[in-house]
RODOBA-584176 format. One record per residue (C-alpha): x, y negated, z negated; residue number from 1. Coordinates in steps of 0.25 Angstrom, whole numbers, plus 5000, padded with zeros to 4 digits. Layout:
! residues N
{{X; Y; Z}; NUM};
...
! end
This chain:
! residues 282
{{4968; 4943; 4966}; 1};
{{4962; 4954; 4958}; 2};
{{4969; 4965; 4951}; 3};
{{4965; 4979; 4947}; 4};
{{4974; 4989; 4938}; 5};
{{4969; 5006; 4940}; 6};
{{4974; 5019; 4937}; 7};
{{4966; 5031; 4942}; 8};
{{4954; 5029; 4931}; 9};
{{4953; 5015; 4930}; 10};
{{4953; 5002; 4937}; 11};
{{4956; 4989; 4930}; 12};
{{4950; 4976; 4937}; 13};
{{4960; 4964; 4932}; 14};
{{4949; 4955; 4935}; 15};
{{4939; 4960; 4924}; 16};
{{4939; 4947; 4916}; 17};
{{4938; 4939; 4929}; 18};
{{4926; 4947; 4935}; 19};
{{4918; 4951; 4923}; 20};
{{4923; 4945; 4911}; 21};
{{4927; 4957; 4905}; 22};
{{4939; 4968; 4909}; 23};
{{4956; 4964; 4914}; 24};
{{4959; 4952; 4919}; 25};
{{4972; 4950; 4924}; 26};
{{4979; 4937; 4921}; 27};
{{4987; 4926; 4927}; 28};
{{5002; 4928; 4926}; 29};
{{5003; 4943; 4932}; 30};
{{5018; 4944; 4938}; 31};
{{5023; 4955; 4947}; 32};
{{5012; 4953; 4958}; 33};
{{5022; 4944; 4967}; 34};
{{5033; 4949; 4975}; 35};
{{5040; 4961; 4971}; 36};
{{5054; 4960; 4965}; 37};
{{5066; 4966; 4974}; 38};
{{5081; 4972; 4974}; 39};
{{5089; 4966; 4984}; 40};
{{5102; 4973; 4989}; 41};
{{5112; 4966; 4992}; 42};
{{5124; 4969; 4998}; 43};
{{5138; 4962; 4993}; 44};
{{5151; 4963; 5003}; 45};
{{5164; 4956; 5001}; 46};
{{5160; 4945; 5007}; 47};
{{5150; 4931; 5002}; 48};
{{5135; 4937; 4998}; 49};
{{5128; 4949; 5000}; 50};
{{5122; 4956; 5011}; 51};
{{5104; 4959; 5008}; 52};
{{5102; 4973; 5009}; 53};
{{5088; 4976; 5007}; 54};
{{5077; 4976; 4995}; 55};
{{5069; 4984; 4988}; 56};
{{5057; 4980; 4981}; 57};
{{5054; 4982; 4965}; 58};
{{5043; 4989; 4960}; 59};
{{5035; 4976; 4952}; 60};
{{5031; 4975; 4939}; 61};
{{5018; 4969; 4936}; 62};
{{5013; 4960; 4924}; 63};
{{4998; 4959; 4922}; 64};
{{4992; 4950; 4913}; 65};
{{4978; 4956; 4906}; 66};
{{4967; 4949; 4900}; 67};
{{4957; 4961; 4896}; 68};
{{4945; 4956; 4892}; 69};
{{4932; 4964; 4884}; 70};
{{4918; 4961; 4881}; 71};
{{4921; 4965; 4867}; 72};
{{4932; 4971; 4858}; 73};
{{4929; 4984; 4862}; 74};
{{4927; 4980; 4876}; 75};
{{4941; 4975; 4876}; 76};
{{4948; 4987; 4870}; 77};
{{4941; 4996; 4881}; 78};
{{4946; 4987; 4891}; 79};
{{4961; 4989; 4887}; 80};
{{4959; 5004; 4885}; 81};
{{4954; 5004; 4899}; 82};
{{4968; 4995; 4903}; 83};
{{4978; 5005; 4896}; 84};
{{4971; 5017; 4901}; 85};
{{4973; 5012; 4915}; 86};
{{4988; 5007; 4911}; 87};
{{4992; 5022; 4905}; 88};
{{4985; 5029; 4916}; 89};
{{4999; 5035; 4922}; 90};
{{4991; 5040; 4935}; 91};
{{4994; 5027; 4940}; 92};
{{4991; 5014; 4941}; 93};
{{4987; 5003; 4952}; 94};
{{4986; 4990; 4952}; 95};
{{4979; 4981; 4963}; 96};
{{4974; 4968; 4967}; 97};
{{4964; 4964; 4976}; 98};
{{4967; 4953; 4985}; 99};
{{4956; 4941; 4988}; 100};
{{4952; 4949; 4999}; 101};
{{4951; 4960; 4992}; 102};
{{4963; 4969; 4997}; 103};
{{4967; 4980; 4986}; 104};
{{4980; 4981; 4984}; 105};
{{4986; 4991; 4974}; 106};
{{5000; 4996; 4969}; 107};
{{5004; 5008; 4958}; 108};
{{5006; 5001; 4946}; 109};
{{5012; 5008; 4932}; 110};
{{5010; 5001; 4918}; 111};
{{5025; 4999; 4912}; 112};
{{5022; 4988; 4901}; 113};
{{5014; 4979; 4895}; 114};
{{4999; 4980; 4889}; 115};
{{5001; 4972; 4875}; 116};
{{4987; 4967; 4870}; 117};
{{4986; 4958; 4856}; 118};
{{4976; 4965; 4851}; 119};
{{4969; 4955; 4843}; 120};
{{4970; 4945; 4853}; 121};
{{4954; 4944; 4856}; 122};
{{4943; 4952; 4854}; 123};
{{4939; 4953; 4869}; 124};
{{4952; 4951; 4877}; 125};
{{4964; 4954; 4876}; 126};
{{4978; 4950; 4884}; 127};
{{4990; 4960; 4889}; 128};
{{5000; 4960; 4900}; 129};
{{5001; 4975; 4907}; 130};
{{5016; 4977; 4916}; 131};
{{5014; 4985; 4929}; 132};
{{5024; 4992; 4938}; 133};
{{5022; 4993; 4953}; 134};
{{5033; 5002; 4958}; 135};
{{5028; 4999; 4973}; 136};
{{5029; 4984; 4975}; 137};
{{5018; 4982; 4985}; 138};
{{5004; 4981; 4982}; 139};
{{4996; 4989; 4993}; 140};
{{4984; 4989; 4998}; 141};
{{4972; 4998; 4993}; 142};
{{4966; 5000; 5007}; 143};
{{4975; 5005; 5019}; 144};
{{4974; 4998; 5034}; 145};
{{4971; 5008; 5045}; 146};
{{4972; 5008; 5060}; 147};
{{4965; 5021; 5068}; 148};
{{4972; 5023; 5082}; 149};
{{4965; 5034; 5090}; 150};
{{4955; 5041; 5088}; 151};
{{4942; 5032; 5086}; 152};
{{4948; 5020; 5085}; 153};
{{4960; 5021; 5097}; 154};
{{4957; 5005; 5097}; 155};
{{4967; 5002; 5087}; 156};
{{4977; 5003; 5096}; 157};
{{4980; 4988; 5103}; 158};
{{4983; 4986; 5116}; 159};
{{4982; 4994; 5129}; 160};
{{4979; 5004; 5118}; 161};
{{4966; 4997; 5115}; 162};
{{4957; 5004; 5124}; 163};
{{4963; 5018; 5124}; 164};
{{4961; 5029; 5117}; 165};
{{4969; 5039; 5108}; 166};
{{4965; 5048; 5118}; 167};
{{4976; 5049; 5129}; 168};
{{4989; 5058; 5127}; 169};
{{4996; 5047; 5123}; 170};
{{4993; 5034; 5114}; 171};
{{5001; 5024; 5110}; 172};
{{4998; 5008; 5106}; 173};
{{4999; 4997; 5096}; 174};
{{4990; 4995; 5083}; 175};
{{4992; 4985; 5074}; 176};
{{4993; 4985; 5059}; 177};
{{4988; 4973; 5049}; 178};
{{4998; 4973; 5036}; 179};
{{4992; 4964; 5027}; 180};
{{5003; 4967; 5016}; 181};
{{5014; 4959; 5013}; 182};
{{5024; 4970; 5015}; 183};
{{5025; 4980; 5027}; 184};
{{5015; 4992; 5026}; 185};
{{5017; 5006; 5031}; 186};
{{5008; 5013; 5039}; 187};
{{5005; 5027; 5039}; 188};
{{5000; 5035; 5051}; 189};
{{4990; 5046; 5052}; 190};
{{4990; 5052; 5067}; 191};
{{4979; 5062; 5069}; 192};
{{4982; 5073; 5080}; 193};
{{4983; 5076; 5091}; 194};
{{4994; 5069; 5097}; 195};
{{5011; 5069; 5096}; 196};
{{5022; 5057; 5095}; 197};
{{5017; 5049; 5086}; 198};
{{5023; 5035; 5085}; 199};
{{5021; 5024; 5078}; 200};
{{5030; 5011; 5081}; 201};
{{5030; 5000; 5070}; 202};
{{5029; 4985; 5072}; 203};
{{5046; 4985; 5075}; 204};
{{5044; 4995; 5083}; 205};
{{5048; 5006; 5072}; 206};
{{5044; 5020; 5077}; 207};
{{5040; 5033; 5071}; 208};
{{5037; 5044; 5081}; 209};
{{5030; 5058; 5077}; 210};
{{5034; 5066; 5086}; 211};
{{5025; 5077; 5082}; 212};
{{5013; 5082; 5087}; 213};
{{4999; 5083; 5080}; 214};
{{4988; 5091; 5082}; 215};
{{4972; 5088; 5084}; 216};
{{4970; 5092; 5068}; 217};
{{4982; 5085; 5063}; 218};
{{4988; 5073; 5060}; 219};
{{5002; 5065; 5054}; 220};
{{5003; 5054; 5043}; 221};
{{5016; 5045; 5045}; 222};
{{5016; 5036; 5032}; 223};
{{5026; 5025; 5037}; 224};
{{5028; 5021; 5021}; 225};
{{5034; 5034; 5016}; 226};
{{5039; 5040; 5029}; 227};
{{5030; 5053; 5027}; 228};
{{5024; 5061; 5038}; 229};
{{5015; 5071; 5038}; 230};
{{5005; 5079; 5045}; 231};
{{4990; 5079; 5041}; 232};
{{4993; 5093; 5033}; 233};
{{5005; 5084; 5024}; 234};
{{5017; 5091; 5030}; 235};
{{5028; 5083; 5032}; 236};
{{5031; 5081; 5046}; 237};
{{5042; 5071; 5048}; 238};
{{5051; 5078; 5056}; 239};
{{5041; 5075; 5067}; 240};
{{5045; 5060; 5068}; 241};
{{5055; 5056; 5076}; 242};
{{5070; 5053; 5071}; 243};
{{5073; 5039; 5065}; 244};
{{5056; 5037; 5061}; 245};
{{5053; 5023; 5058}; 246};
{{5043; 5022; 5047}; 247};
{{5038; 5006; 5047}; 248};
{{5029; 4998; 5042}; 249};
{{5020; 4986; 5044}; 250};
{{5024; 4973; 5042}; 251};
{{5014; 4962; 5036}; 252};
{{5005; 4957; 5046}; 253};
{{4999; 4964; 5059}; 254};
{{5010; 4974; 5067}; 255};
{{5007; 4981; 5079}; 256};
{{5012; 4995; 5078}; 257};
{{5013; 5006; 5090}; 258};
{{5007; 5022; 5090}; 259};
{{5006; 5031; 5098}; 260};
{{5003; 5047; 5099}; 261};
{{5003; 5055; 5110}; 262};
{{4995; 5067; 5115}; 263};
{{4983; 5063; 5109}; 264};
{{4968; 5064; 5110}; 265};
{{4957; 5056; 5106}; 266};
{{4956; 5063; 5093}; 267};
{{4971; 5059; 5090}; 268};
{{4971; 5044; 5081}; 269};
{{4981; 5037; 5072}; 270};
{{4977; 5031; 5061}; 271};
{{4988; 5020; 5053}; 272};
{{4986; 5014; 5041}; 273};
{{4994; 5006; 5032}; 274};
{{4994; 4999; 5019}; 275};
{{4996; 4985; 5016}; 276};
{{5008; 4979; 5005}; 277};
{{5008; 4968; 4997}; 278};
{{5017; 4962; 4988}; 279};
{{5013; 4951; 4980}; 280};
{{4999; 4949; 4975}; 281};
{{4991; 4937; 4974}; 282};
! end
């Protein structure tokens, strides 16, 4: 595992010392990369015990352990410059690791503590533990998944749907979706016009129905995360779904999922794409 520390100017390799002798290296010991912690509700009655209501998962707090190693004296004070530059840059921060197979995966991070240095502790190293928070407690992947149905591509669609076209009035089959997250991943959909009733039925069978029309020239975006949906000019256009809409996501693993968009023509595509969680790193 690999980790990397940027801000919008700089990007910090925590493998420096490990890769060329000289840079951050980040040391055994770093907490806060497991599982995140909860708040459980509970519910007490009259009676013995206590009824589980639900959880919500903590933001983390993250301890990372700093051996920042120079060629020189003046090497080494560049070097932690470069670090408290990156720390106090208040246009964010992100932190990422990169998995053995070299999967990217990142969260927001904000600098809340740490940072002492014993200044005269060498002449071309120095040691410092730095605090992170990560109010999202999920670490996601840098590069999205994406599925094209329609269009070019109408043969990602499974089935009886894997000879026909996004062509005919109607269209409707099954795709499936690959979360290689340990956490369930929300899709978003982008439906390119023309065509009207747009559905999208998750893996239990939830459903979300459009019941809009879209033109040649225009398009939706339903973000499954958020609950937004707009049309390819940004206007909000909720009050074309359906009552009681279902936004869903995609469990670990592969899920096969159901679209479908009618009145279409072969210039008429959906394109889903999704991005994997995880929450622990090793």
């Amino acid at each position: 595992m690999k980790l990397e520390l940027s801000s919008a100017s700089d990007r910090l390799s925590l493998d420096g010392f490990e890769m060329e002798g000289v840079g951050f290296q980040a040391l055994a010991g770093a907490t806060g990369l497991g599982l995140p912690q909860l708040s459980v509700q509970w519910l007490e009655g009259a009676g013995d015990g206590a009824a589980y209501r639900g959880r919500r998962v903590l933001p983390r707090d993250i301890d990372i352990p700093l051996d920042i190693v120079g060629r020189d004296r003046a090497h080494l004070s560049e070097l932690v410059t470069r670090l408290a530059r990156v720390l106090a840059d208040e246009s964010g921060l992100t932190l990422t690791y990169i998995d053995s197979e070299g999967g990217r995966w990142s969260t927001p991070v904000a600098w809340i503590g740490g940072g002492e240095m014993d200044a005269g502790a060498g002449t071309r190293d120095v040691q410092t533990v730095i605090t992170l928070r990560a109010p999202s407690p999920y670490f996601l992947a840098e590069s999205p998944q994406t599925v094209t149905i329609g269009g070019a591509t109408a043969g990602a669609f499974l089935s009886s749907m894997s000879s026909m076209p996004l062509a005919s009035s109607q269209a409707i089959g099954s795709v499936q979706l690959s979360n290689e997250g340990d956490v369930p991943a929300y899709p978003t959909f982008q439906v390119f016009g023309p065509g009207d009733n747009f559905k999208a039925i998750g893996p239990k069978g939830q459903t979300l129905h459009y019941t809009g029309a879209i033109t040649s020239m225009g398009s939706i975006n339903v973000d499954m995360g958020t609950g937004v949906v707009r049309d390819g000019a940004q206007t909000n256009v909720y009050r074309y779904l359906a009552p009681a809409p279902s936004f869903w996501a995609v469990p670990p693993g592969t899920s096969t999922v159901s679209v479908s968009l009618l009145n279409t023509t072969a210039a008429s595509k959906i394109v889903v794409s999704w991005r994997p969680r995880k929450w622990v790193v090793i």
